[in-house]
C-alpha positions as CSV (number, residue, x, y, z in Angstrom):
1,X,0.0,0.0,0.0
2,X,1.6,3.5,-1.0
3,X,0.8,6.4,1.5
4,X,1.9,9.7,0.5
5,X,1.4,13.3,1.8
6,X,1.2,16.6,0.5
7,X,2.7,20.2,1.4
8,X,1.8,23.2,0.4
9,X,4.6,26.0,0.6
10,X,3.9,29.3,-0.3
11,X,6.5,32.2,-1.5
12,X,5.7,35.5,-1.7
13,X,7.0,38.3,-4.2
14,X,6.5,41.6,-3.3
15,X,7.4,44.4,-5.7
16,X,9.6,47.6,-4.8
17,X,8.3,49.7,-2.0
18,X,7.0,52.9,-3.5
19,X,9.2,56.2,-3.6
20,X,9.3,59.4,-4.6
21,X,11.4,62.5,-3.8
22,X,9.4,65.6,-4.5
23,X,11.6,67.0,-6.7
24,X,14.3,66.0,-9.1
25,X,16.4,69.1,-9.0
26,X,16.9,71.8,-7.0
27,X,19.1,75.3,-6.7
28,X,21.1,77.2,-3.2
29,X,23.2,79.1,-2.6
30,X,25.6,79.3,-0.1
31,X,26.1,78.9,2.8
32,X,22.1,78.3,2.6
33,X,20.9,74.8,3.1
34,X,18.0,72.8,1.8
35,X,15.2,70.3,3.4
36,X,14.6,67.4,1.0
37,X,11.9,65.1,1.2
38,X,11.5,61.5,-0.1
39,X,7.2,59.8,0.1
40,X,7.4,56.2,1.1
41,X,7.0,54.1,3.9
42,X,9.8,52.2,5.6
43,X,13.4,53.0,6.9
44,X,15.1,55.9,5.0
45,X,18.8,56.2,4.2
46,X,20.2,58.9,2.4
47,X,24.0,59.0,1.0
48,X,26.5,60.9,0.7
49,X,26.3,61.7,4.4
50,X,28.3,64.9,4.7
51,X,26.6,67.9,5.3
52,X,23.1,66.6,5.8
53,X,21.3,66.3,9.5
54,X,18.5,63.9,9.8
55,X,20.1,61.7,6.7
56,X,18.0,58.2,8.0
57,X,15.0,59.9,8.0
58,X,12.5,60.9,4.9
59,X,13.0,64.8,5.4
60,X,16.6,65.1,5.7
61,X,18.3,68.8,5.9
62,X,21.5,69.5,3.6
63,X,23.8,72.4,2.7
64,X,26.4,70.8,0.5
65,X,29.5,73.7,-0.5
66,X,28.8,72.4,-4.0
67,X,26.7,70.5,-6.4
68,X,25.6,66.8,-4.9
69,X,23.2,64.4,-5.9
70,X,21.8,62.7,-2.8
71,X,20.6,59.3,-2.7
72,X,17.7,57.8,-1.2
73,X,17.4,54.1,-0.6
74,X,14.3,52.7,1.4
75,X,14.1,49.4,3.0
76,X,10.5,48.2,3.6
77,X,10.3,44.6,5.4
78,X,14.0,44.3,2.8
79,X,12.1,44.9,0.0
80,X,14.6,47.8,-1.3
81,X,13.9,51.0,-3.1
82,X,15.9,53.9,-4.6
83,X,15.5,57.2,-5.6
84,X,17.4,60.3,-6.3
85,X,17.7,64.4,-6.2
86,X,20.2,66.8,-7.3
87,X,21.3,69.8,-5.6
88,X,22.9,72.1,-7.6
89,X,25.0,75.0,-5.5
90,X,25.9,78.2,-6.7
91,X,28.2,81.1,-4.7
92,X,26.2,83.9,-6.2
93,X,23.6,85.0,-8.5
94,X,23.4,86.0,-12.4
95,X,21.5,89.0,-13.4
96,X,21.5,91.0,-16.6
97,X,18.7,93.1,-17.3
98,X,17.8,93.8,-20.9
99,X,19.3,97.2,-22.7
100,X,17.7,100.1,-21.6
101,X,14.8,101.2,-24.5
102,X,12.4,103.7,-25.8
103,X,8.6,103.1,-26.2
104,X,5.7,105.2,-27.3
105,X,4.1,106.9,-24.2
106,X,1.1,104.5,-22.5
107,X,2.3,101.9,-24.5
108,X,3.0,98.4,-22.7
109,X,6.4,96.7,-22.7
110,X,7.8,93.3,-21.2
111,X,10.8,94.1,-19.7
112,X,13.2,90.9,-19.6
113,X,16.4,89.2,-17.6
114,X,18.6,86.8,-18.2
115,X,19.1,85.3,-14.9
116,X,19.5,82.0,-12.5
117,X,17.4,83.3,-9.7
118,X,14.4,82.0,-8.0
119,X,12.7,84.7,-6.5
120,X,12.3,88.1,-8.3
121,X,10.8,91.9,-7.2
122,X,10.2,94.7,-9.6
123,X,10.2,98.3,-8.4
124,X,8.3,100.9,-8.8
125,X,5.8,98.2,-8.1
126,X,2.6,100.4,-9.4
127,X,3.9,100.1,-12.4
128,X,4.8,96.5,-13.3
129,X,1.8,94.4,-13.4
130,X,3.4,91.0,-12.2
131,X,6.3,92.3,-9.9
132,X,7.5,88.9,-8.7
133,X,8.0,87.1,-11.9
134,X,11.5,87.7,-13.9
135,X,10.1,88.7,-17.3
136,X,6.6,91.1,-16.5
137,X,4.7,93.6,-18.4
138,X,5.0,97.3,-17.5
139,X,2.5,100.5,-18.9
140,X,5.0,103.4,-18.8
141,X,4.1,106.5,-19.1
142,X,6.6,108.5,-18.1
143,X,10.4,108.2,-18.6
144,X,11.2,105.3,-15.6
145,X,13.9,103.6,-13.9
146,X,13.1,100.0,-13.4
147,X,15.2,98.2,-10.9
148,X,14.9,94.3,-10.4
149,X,16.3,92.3,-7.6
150,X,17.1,88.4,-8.4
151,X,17.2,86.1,-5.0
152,X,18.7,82.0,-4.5
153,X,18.3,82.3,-1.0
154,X,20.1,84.5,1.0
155,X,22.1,85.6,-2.4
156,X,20.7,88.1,-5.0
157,X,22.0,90.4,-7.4
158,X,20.1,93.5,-8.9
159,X,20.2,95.8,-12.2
160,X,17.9,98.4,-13.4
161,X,16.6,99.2,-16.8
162,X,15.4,103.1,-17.8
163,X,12.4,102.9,-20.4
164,X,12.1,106.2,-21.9
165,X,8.7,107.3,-23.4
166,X,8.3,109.3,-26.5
167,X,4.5,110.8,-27.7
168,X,2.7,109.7,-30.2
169,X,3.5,112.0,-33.5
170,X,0.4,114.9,-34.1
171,X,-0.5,114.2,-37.7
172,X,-3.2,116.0,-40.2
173,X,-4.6,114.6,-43.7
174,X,-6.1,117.6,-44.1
175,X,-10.2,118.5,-44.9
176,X,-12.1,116.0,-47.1
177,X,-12.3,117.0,-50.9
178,X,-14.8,116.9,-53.6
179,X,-12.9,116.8,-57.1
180,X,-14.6,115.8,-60.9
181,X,-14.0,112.4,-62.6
182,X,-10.4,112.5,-64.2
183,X,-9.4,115.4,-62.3
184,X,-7.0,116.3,-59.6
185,X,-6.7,117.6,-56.4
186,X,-3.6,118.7,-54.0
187,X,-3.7,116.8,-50.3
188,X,-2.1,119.2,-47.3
189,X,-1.3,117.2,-44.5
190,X,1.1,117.8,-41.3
191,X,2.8,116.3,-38.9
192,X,5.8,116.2,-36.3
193,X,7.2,112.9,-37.0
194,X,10.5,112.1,-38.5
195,X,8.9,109.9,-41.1
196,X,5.5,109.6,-42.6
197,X,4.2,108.4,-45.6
198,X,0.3,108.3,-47.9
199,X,-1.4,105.1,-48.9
200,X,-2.7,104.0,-51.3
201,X,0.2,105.5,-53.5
202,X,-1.1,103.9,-56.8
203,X,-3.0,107.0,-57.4
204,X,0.1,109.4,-55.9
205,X,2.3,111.3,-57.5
206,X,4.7,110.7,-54.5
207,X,3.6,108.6,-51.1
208,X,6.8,110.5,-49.3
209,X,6.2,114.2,-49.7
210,X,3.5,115.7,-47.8
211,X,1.4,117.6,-50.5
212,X,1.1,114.9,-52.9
213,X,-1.4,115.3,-56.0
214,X,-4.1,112.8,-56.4
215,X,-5.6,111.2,-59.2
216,X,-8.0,108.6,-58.1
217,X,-10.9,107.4,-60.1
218,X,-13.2,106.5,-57.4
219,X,-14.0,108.0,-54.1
220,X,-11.0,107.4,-52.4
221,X,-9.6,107.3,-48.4
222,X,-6.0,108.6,-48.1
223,X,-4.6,107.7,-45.2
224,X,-1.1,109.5,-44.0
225,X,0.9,107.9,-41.4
């Protein structure tokens, strides 16, 4: 008689513990210093370990001298994880404001950096209507200095543009005409511009003086700019 038994073993595969840091990438300057933060659930070990306090927990506080990439590994029951942020580390801050330019008065301009910084403020602040951001749109009326201050931390650098506003040219076409079919008629117009010009000119004797004869042969709109 054959007896035989059975047994039943079970193994069990569990995949990585979820992580995430919540960011990949990440600017200081220093001697400032950083809180990072990885989302999981387990035991926490972050490397390299200089310069960082709190390194086996998920919220560790670094100020590296210059740019590290910290690693995160996380052990959940030995099931292992990794993960990984940069920290890039600067010793000061870059800040060049764009050349300094002339608008028409009231008209709107976006005045523009080229910069690293993080943090931005625009002054005179009535003016600019988004102060905080690096690149914002300013109504000038009146000739103004513009000054913009650039933070990473406790770093910044500032620079100052001057927008100078100009009015809008006077200009006349002169009085509305009445003239026969195949005749001609004389326009007058003004202005204190440096440069103007008529359209249409098809029906011009010249578009670039300013008391061109016309010959049009239907009603006709000239239009001096």
């Amino acid at each position: 008689i054959g007896c035989r038994d059975t047994v039943t073993k079970t193994i069990a595969v569990f995949d990585k513990p979820p992580l995430k840091v919540r960011f990949r990438d990440t600017l200081i300057c220093t001697p400032d210093a950083v809180q990072l933060e990885a989302i999981g659930g387990g035991i926490f070990s972050w490397t390299p370990g200089n310069n960082i306090t709190n390194g086996n927990t998920a919220t560790p506080t670094v100020n590296p001298t210059s740019t590290t990439t910290y690693v995160v590994r996380l052990d959940d029951n030995g099931c292992l994880n990794s993960d990984s942020v940069r920290v890039r580390v600067v010793s000061f801050v870059t800040l060049s404001a764009m050349p300094d330019t002339t608008i028409c008065q009231g008209d709107t301009i976006r005045l523009r950096v080229n910069s690293d910084g993080l943090q931005y403020s625009w002054r005179p602040v009535p003016e600019v209507l988004f102060p905080a951001v690096a690149n914002p749109f300013v109504v000038t009326y009146n000739s103004t200095q513009y000054e913009v201050t650039a933070s990473i931390g406790s770093c910044s650098a500032s620079d100052r543009v001057v927008v100078t506003t100009i009015p809008y040219p006077v200009v006349n076409a002169g009085p509305d005409t009445l003239i026969c079919h195949q005749s001609f008629a004389q326009l007058h117009g003004s202005t204190d511009g440096n440069a103007f010009t008529w359209l249409p000119s098809s029906t011009l004797s010249d578009m670039s003086v300013m008391d061109p004869v016309a010959n049009p042969t239907i009603t006709t709109s000239y239009v001096l700019s």
